[in-house]
C-alpha positions in Angstrom: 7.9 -0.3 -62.3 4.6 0.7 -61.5 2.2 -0.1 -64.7 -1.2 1.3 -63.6 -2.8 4.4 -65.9 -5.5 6.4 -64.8 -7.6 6.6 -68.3 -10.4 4.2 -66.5 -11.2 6.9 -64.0 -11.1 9.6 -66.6 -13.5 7.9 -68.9 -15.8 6.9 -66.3 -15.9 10.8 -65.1 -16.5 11.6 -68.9 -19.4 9.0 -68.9 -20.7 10.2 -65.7 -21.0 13.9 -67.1 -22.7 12.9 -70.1 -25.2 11.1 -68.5 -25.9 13.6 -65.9 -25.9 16.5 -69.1 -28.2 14.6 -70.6 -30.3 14.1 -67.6 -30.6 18.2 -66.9 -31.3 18.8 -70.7 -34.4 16.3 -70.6 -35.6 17.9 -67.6 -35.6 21.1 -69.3 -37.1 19.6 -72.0 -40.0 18.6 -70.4 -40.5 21.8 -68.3 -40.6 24.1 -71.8 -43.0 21.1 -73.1 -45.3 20.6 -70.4 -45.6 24.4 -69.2 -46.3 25.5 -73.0 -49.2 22.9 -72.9 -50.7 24.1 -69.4 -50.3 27.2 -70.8 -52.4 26.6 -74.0 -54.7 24.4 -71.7 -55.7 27.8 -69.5 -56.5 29.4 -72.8 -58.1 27.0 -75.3 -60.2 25.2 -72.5 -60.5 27.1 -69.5 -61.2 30.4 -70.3 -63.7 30.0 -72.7 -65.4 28.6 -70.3 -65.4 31.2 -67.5 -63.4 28.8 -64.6 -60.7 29.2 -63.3 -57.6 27.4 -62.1 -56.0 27.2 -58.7 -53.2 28.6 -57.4 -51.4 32.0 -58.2 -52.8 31.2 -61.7 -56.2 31.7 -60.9 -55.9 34.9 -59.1 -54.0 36.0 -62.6 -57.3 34.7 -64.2 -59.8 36.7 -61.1 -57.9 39.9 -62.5 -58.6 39.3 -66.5 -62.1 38.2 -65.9 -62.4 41.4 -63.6 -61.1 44.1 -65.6 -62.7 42.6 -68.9 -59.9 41.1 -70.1 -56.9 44.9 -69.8 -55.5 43.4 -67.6 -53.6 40.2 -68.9 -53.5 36.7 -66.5 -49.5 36.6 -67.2 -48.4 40.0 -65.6 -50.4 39.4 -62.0 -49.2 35.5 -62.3 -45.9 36.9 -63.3 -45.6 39.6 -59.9 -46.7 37.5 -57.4 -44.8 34.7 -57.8 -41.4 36.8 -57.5 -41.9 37.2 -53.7 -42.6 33.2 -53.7 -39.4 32.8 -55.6 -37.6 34.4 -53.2 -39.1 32.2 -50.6 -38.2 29.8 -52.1 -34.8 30.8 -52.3 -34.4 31.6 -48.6 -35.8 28.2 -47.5 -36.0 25.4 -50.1 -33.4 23.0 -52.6 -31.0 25.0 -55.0 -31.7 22.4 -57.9 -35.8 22.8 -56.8 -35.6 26.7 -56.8 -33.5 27.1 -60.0 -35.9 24.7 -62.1 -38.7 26.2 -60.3 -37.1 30.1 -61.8 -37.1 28.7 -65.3 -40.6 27.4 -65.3 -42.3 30.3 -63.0 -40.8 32.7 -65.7 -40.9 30.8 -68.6 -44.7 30.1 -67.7 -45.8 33.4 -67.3 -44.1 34.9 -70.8 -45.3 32.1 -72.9 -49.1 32.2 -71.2 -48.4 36.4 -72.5 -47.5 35.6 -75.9 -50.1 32.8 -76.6 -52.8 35.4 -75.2 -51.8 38.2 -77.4 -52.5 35.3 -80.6 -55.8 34.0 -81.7 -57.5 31.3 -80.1 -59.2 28.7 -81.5 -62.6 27.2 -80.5 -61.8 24.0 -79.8 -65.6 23.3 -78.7 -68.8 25.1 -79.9 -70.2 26.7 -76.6 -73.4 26.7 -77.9 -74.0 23.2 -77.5 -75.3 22.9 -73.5 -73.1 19.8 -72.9 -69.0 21.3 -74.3 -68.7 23.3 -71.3 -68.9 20.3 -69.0 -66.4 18.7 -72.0 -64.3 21.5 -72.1 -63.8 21.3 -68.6 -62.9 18.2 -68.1 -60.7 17.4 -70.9 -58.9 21.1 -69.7 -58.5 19.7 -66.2 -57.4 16.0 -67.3 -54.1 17.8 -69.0 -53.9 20.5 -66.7 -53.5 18.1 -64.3 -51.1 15.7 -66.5 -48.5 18.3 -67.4 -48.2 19.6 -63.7 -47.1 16.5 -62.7 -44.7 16.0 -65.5 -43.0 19.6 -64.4 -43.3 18.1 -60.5 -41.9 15.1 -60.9 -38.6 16.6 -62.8 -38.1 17.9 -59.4 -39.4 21.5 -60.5 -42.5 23.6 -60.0 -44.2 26.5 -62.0 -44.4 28.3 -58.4 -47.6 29.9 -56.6 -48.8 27.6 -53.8 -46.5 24.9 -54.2 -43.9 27.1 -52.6 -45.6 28.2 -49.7 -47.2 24.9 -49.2 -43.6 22.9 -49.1 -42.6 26.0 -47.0 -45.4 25.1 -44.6 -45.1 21.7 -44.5 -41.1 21.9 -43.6 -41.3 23.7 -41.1 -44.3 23.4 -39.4 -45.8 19.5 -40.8 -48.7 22.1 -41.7 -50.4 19.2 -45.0 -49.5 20.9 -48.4 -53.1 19.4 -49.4 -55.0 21.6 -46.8 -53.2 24.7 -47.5 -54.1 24.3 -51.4 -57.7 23.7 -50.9 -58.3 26.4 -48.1 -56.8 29.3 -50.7 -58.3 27.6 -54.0 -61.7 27.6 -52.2 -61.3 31.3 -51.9 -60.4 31.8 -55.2 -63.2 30.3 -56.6 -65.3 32.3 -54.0 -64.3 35.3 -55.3 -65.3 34.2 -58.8 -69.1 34.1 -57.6 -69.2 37.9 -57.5 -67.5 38.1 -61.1 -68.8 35.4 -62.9 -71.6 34.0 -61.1 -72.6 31.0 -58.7 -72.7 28.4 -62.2 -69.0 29.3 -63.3 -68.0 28.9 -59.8 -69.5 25.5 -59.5 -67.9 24.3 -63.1 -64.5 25.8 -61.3 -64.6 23.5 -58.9 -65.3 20.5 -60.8 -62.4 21.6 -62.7 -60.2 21.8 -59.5 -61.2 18.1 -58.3 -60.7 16.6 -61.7 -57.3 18.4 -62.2 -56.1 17.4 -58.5 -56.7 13.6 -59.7 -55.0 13.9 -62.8 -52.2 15.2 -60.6 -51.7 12.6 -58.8 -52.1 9.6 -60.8 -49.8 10.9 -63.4 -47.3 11.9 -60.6 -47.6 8.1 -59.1 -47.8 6.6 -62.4 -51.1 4.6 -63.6 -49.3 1.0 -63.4 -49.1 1.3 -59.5 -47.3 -1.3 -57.2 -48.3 -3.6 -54.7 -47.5 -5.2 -51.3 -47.9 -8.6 -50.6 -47.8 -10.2 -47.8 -48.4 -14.2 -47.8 -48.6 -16.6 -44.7 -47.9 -20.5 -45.7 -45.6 -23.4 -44.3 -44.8 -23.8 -48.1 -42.9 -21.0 -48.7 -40.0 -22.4 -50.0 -41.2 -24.0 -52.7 -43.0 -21.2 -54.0 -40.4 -18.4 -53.5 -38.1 -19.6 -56.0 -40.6 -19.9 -58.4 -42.1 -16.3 -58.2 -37.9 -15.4 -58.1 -37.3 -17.1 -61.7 -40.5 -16.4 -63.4 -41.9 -12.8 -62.0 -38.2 -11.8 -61.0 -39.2 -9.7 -58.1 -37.5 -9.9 -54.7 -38.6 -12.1 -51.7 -37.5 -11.0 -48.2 -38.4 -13.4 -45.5 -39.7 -11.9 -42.4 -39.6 -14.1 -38.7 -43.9 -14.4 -37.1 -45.5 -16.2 -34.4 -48.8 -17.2 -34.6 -51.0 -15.8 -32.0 -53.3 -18.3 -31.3 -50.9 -21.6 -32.0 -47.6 -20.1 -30.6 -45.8 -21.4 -34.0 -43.1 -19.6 -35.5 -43.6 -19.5 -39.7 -41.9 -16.9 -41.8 -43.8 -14.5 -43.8 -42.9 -14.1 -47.3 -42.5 -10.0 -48.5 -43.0 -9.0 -51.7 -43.0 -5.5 -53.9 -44.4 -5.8 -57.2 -46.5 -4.0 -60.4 -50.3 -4.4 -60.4 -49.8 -6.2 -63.5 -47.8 -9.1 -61.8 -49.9 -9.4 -59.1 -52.3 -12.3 -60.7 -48.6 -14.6 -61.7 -47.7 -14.1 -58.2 -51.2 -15.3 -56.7 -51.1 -17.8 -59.1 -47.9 -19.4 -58.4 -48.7 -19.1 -54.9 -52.1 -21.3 -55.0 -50.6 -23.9 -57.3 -47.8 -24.7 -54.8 -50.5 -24.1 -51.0 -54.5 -23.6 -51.7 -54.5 -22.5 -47.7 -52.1 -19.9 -48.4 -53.1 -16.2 -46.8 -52.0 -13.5 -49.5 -52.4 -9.6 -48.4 -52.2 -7.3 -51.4 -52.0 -4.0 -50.5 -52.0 -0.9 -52.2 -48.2 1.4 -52.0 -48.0 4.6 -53.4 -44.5 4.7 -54.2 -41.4 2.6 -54.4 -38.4 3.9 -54.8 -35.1 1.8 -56.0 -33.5 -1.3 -58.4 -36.7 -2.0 -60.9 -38.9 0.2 -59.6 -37.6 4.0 -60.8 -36.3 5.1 -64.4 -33.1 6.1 -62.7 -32.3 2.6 -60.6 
């Protein structure tokens, strides 16, 4: 008689749901968080200032500046990103484009309702030295929650769709396409605000761009390390026990003396870096140790999800 049930399978599908339902609902989470922030960011820091942003944002903001403010920077964000969203549609990820729907929308109504309240001076203009200050604490969380909505594998639109677009298909750098239309953009602020706001726009723009990408890499960043000694076993299982990273072993020859030695691999956190060296010296002084920066590792004790 054949015992075997099949409730095992039927939980673990259960359990598989709920953790992939609560995965979606903490992405949306942090899209309505961080693209409410960037919104109040443009308005409580940025335009009291005069700048501008990048993207299909700061063409929104060229209109508002231009037309004295009739013209609101939600409804031009709001009408040229629906083209992009269809681009997007036609060429990208289903899961990118839908997230990248919600926040593109959601963006653009919120940034309308929050300009139709009153703002509050955050910084007294008057004082020569709160523009600069305004500025760069604007771009520091500008910056921060755009990588927040980027790495939940979303996008609030504009350029980033035309730049993966490019870079698909043609390898054309997502970077060079960014700056090339962001320099225009500010360009075209000259003749509506003048050369200084201009000036203060790009500041903005480089300060923002690396916010970006240290938030989007993470601040603790990780490390390569290469390390050339005939002791390597009797260090390895050392930084194995105590650091608990992995080793791999990788066959070399020397050039010079023909010998063959293995050189020891390891990933790790900045932070570990100074055990591992450590460990490493006590067991060989002569030892060779390459650190080198990586910019991302994905996998087992590296990524929230592994």
């Amino acid at each position: 008689m054949n015992t075997h049930t099949h409730h095992k399978p039927v939980k673990l599908g259960k359990a598989k749901r709920t953790l992939a339902f609560r995965k979606e609902a903490r992405t949306v989470v942090t899209i309505l968080l961080s693209v409410t922030l960037q919104a109040l960011t443009i308005l409580w820091f940025y335009r009291p200032v005069g700048i501008v942003t990048g993207g299909v944002t700061g063409i929104g903001m060229l209109v508002n500046y231009a037309t004295g403010g009739r013209v609101q920077t939600w409804i031009p964000v709001l009408f040229l990103n629906a083209p992009l969203l269809w681009l997007a549609y036609k060429k990208l990820h289903l899961r990118f484009v839908i997230y990248t729907v919600f926040a593109t929308v959601y963006y653009s109504l919120i940034l309308g309702v929050l300009e139709n309240l009153p703002q509050p001076t955050v910084f007294d203009m008057s004082n020569p030295t709160m523009p600069l200050v305004s500025i760069f604490f604007g771009a520091v969380l500008n910056g921060a929650f755009g990588a927040m909505v980027i790495r939940v594998g979303a996008s609030t639109g504009g350029l980033d769709i035309v730049s993966l677009v490019l870079n698909q298909k043609y390898s054309f750098p997502m970077s060079t396409f960014s700056l090339v239309f962001n320099i225009v953009v500010v360009s075209c602020l000259t003749f509506i605000k003048g050369i200084e706001c201009a000036a203060l726009s790009i500041i903005a723009l480089f300060i923002c761009s690396v916010s970006l990408n240290n938030v989007l890499m993470g601040f603790n960043r990780n490390k390569t390390l290469f390390i050339i000694s005939d002791k390597w076993d009797s260090f390895s299982h050392e930084v194995l026990s105590t650091v608990h990273r992995g080793i791999t072993y990788i066959p070399g020859t020397g050039a010079y003396t023909h010998a063959e030695r293995k050189i020891v691999y390891i990933i790790a956190k900045t932070v570990e870096v100074a055990a591992i060296r450590r460990i490493v010296l006590q067991h060989d002084p002569q030892a060779i140790i390459s650190v080198i920066d990586t910019r991302e590792v994905v996998g087992k004790g590296f990524t929230a999800n592994s």
